[in-house]
C-alpha positions as CSV (number, residue, x, y, z in Angstrom):
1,X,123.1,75.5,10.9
2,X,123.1,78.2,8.1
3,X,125.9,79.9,9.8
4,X,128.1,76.5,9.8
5,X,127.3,75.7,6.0
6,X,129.6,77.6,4.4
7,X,132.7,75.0,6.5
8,X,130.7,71.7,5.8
9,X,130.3,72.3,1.9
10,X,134.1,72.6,1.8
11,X,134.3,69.6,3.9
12,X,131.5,67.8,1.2
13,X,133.3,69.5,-1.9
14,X,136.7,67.8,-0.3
15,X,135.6,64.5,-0.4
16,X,136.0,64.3,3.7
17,X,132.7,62.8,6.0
18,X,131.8,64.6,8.8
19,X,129.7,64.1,11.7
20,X,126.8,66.5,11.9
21,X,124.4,66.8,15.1
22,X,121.4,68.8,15.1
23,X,118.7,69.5,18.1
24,X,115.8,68.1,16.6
25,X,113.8,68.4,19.9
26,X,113.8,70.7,22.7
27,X,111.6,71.0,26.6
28,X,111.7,73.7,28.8
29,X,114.6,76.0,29.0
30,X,116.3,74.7,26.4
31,X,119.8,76.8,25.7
32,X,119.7,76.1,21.4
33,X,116.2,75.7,19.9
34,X,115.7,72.9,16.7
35,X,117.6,73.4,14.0
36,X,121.1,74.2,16.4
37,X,124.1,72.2,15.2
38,X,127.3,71.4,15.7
39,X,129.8,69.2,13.1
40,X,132.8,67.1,13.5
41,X,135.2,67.7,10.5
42,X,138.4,66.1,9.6
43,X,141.4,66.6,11.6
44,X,138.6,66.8,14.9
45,X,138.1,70.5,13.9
46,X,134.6,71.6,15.7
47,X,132.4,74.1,14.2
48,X,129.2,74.8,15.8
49,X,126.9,74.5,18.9
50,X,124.3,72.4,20.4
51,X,124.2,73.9,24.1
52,X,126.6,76.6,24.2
53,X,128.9,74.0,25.9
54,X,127.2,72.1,28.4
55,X,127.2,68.9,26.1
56,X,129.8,69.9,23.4
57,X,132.2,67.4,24.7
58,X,130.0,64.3,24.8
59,X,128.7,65.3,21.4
60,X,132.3,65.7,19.7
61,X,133.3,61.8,20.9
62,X,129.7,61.0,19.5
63,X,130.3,62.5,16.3
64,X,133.7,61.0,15.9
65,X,131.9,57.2,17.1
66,X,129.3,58.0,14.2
67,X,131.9,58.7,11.5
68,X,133.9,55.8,12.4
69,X,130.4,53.6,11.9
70,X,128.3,55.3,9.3
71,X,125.2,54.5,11.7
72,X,123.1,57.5,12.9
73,X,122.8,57.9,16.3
74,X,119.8,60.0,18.3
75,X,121.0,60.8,21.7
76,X,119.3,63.1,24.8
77,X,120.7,65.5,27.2
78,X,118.7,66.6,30.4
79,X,119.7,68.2,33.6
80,X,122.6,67.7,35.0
81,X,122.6,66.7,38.7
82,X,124.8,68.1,41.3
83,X,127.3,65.9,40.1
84,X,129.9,68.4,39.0
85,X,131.3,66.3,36.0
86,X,127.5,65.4,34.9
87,X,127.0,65.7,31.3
88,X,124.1,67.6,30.8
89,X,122.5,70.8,30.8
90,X,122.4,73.1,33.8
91,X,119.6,75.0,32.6
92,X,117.7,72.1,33.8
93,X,116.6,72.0,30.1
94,X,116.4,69.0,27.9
95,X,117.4,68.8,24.3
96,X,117.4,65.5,21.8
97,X,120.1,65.3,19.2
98,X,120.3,63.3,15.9
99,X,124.1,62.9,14.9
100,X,124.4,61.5,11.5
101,X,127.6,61.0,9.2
102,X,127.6,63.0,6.0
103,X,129.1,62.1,2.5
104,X,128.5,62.4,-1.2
105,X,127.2,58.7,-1.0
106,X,124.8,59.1,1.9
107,X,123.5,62.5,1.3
108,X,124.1,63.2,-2.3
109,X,121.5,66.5,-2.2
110,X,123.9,68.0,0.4
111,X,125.9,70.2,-1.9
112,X,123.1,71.6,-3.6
113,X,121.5,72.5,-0.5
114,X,124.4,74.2,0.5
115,X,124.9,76.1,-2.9
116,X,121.0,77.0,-2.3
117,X,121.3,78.0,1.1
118,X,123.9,80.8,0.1
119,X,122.5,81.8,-2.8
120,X,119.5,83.4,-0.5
121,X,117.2,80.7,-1.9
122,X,114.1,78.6,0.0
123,X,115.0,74.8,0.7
124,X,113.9,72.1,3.3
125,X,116.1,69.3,4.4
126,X,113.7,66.3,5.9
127,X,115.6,63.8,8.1
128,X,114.1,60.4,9.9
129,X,115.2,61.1,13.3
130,X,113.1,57.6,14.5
131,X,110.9,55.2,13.4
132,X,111.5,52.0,10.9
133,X,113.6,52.8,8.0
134,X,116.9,54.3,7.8
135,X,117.6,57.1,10.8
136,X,119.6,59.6,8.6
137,X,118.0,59.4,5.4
138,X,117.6,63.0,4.3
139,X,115.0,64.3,1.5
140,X,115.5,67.7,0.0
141,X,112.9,69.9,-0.6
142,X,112.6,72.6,-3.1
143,X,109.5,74.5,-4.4
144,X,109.9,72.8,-7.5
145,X,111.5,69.6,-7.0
146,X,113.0,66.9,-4.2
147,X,115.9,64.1,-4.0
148,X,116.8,62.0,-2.0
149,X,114.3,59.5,-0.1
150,X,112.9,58.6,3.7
151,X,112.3,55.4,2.3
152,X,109.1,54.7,0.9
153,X,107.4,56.8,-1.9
154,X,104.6,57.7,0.4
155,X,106.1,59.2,2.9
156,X,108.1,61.0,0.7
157,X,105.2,62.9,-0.8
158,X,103.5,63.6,2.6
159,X,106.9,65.2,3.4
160,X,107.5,66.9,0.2
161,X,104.0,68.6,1.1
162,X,103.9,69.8,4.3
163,X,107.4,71.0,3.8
164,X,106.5,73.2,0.8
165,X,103.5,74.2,2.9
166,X,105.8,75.4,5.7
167,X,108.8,76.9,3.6
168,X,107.7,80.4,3.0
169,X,107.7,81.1,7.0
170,X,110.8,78.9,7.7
171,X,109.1,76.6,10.5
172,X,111.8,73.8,11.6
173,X,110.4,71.1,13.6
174,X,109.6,67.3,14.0
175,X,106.2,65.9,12.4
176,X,104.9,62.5,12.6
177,X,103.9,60.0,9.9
178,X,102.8,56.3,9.1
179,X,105.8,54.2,7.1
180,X,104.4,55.0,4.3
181,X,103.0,59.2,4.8
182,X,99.8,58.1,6.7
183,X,99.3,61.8,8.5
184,X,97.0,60.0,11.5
185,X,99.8,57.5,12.8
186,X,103.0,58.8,14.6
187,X,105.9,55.5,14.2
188,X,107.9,57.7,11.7
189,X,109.5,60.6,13.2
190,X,110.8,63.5,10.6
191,X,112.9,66.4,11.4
192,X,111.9,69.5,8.8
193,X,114.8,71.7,8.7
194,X,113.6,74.9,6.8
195,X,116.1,77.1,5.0
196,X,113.8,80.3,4.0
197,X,115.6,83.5,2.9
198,X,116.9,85.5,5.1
199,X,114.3,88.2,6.2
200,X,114.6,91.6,5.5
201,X,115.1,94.7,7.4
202,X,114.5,97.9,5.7
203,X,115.8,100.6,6.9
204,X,115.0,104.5,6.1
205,X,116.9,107.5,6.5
206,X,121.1,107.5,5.8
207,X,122.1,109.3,9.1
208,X,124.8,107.8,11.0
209,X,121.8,105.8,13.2
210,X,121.1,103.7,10.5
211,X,124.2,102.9,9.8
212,X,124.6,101.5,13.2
213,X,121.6,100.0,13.1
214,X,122.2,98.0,9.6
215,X,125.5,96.6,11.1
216,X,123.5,95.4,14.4
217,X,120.6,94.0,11.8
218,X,123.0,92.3,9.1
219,X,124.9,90.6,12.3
220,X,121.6,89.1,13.2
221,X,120.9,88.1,10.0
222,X,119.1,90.4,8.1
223,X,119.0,91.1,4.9
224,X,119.7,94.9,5.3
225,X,118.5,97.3,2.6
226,X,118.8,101.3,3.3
227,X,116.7,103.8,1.6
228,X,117.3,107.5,1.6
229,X,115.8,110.3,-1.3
230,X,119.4,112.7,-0.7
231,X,121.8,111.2,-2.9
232,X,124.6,112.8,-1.2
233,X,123.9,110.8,2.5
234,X,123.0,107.4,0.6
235,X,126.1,106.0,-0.2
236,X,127.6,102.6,0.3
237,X,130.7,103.6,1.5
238,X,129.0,104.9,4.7
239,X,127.5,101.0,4.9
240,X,128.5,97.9,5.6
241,X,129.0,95.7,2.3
242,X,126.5,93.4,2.8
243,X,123.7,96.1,2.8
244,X,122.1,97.4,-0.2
245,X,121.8,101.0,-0.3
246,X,118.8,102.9,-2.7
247,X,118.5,106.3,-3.4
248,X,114.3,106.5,-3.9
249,X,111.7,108.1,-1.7
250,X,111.0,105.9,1.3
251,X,107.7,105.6,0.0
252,X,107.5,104.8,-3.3
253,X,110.5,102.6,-2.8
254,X,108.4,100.3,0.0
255,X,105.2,100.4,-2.8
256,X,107.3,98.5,-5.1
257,X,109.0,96.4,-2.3
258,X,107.4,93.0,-1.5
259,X,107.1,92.3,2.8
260,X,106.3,89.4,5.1
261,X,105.3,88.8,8.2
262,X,109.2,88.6,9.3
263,X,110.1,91.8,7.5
264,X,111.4,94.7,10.1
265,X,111.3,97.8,9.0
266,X,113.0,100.9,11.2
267,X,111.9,104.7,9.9
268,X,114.8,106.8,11.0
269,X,114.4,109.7,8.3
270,X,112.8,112.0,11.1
271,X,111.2,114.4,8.9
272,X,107.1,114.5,8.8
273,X,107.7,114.9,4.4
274,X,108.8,111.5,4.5
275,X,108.1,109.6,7.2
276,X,104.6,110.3,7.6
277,X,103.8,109.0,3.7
278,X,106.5,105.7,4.6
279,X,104.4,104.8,7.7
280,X,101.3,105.1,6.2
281,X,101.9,102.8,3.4
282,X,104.1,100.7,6.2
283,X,101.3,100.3,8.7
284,X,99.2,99.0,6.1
285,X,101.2,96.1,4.9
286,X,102.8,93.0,6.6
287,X,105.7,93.4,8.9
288,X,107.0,92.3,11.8
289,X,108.0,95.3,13.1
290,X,107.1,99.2,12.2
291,X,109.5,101.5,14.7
292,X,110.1,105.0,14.0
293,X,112.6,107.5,15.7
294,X,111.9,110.6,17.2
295,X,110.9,112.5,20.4
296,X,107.5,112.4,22.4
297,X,106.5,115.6,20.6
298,X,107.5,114.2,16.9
299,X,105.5,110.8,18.0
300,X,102.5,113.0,18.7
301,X,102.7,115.2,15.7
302,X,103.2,111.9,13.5
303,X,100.4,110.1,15.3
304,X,98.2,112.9,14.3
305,X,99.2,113.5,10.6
306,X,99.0,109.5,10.3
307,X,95.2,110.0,12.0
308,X,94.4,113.0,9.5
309,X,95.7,110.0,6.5
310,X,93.1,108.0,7.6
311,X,95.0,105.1,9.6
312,X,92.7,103.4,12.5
313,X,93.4,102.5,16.2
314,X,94.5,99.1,15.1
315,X,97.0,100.3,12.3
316,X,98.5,102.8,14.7
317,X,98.9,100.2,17.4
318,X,101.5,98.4,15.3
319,X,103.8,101.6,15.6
320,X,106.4,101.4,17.5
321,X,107.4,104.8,18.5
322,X,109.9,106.4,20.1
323,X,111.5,103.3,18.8
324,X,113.6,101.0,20.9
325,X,114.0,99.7,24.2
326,X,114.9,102.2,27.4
327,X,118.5,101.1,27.8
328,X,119.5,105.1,28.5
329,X,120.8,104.8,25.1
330,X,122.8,107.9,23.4
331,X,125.5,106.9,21.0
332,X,124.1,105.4,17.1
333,X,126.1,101.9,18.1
334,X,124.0,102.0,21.6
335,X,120.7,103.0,20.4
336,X,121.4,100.4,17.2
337,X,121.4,98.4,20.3
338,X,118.3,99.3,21.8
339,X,116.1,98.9,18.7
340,X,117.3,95.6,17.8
341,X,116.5,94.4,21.4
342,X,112.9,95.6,20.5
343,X,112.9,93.9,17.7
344,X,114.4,90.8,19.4
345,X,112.0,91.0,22.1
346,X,108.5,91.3,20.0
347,X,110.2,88.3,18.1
348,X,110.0,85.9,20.9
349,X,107.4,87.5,22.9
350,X,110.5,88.9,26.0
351,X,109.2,91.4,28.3
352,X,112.4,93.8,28.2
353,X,112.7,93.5,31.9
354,X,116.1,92.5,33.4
355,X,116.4,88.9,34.1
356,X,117.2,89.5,38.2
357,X,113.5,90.8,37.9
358,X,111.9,88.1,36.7
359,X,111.2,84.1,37.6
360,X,110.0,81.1,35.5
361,X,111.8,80.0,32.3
362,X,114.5,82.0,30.6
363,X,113.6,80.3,27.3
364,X,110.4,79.7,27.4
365,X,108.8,78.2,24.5
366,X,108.4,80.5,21.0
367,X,105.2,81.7,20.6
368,X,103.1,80.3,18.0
369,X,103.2,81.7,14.2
């Protein structure tokens, strides 16, 4: 959805409704997980995705049926038999769509969230996917206010809550409630779609790897900061515009820098007088990810000057080092490559091993937070 926004708040600014479907619910080996969405703008123009084209078409002439009626529509798409003109998913996963029409008059919160959402700040958008009441009514969420409503005032502020609660670590999903917010009964179904800020990758060392490596992590959808004390290698001509560069020690620049536990952060200076006193402070703060470059003998000689600074077994065991996967990588675009698989792979909880080697789901279910 965040990628699409930018297209549906002109559509919203223009006046013109749209048809917006988002997977709300997913089983199995689903292709898109919850929060995936594809729109239906005027003139039929398509941004978006809901399957990566399995269902695309059956979801376009939905869209266009829901514009035309202004009534939300849920709709679910399973396996598709050996039917070659099927509609469904040959994954042989299953995903459940709500497909609502979207104007000023029905969703009158929906250009803030938008202006919100690009200006890098936390929101939560809380649809009724079932249940009595109206499917479609939307509530926004901020950390200091809502609008909108799902109907009653009750359920409103049992929404309003657990969204709040959930915003920080940008957990999309469906919850359950009574009409009016009772948390023990389940007829009300609510779709919380969480907008967090971007998380952060923080990258250290200005040599031609990171440079690769802040492209690869600002395509994902990082926000990309580089850090380098030499004033004559960090310079934001050698970077992509989107990433900050900051001339600072690694080190004292990460003491000042808040972190999460979504925050990557990749330790390419390669030079014990700086990475030793970055990892140190690194390994002791929340992170997604710690990798640092460098041989077999460098990781050794590291380990030990990081031992001597008095980091544990269970400090060190978050380093990881020789960073990257082993893709036989050489170039800085191909390594770039390898240490964002890593990073995509200790996301989701993916073994690295080809797929010809392995059986079961290929999307298997996110591990828990």
């Amino acid at each position: 959805m965040r990628e699409i926004l930018p297209a549906l708040g002109e559509w919203y600014a223009a006046g013109s409704p749209f048809g917006l479907a988002t997977v709300v619910a997913v089983s199995r080996s689903a292709p898109r997980g919850p929060g995936a969405a594809m729109a239906v703008g005027p003139g039929d123009e398509v941004v978006g995705s809901v399957s990566g084209g399995c269902v695309e078409g059956a979801v376009f002439e939905l869209a266009q049926e829901v514009v035309a009626s202004g009534e939300a529509r849920s709709a679910t798409f399973g396996y598709s038999d050996d039917d070659a003109f099927a509609v469904g998913l040959s994954c042989g996963g299953e995903i459940t769509l709500l497909v609502r029409r979207v104007t000023e008059a029905e969703d009158p919160s929906f250009g803030q969230v938008v202006q919100t959402v690009g200006a890098g700040r936390p929101v939560t958008v809380a649809t009724v996917v079932d249940g009595p009441g109206r499917r479609g009514a939307t509530l926004a969420v901020w950390p200091d206010r809502t609008r909108g409503t799902l109907g009653t005032e009750g359920l409103d502020a049992a929404v309003a809550a657990d969204a709040r609660g959930e915003l920080a670590q940008g957990v999309t999903g469906a919850r359950h409630y009574g009409p009016h917010g009772e948390r023990r009964e389940d007829s009300v179904t609510v779709f919380l779609h969480s907008f967090a800020p971007p998380p952060r990758m923080l990258v250290f060392g200005a040599i031609d790897y990171a440079a690769a490596v802040a492209r690869i992590g600002d395509f994902l959808g990082y926000r990309v900061t580089v850090c380098d004390a030499r004033p004559v290698f960090a310079t934001p001509k050698r970077f992509p515009a989107t990433v900050e560069v900051v001339v600072d020690w690694p080190h004292r620049y990460l003491r000042g820098t808040a972190t999460d536990e979504r925050t990557v952060v990749c330790v390419l200076t390669h030079d014990p007088k700086f990475d030793v006193p970055l990892l140190e402070e690194a390994l002791r703060r929340p992170a997604a990810y710690v990798g640092a470059m460098g041989s077999r003998r460098t990781h050794e000689d590291r380990t030990r000057r990081l031992r001597e600074a008095g980091l544990g077994p269970a400090e060190l065991s978050r380093l990881r080092s020789p960073v990257g996967l082993d893709l036989g990588a050489r170039t800085p675009e191909e390594v770039a490559v390898s240490v964002a698989a890593e990073i995509v792979a200790l996301r989701w909880g993916g073994s690295g091993v080809p797929l010809t080697a392995t059986t079961g789901l290929i999307h298997p279910p996110a591990p828990p937070r």
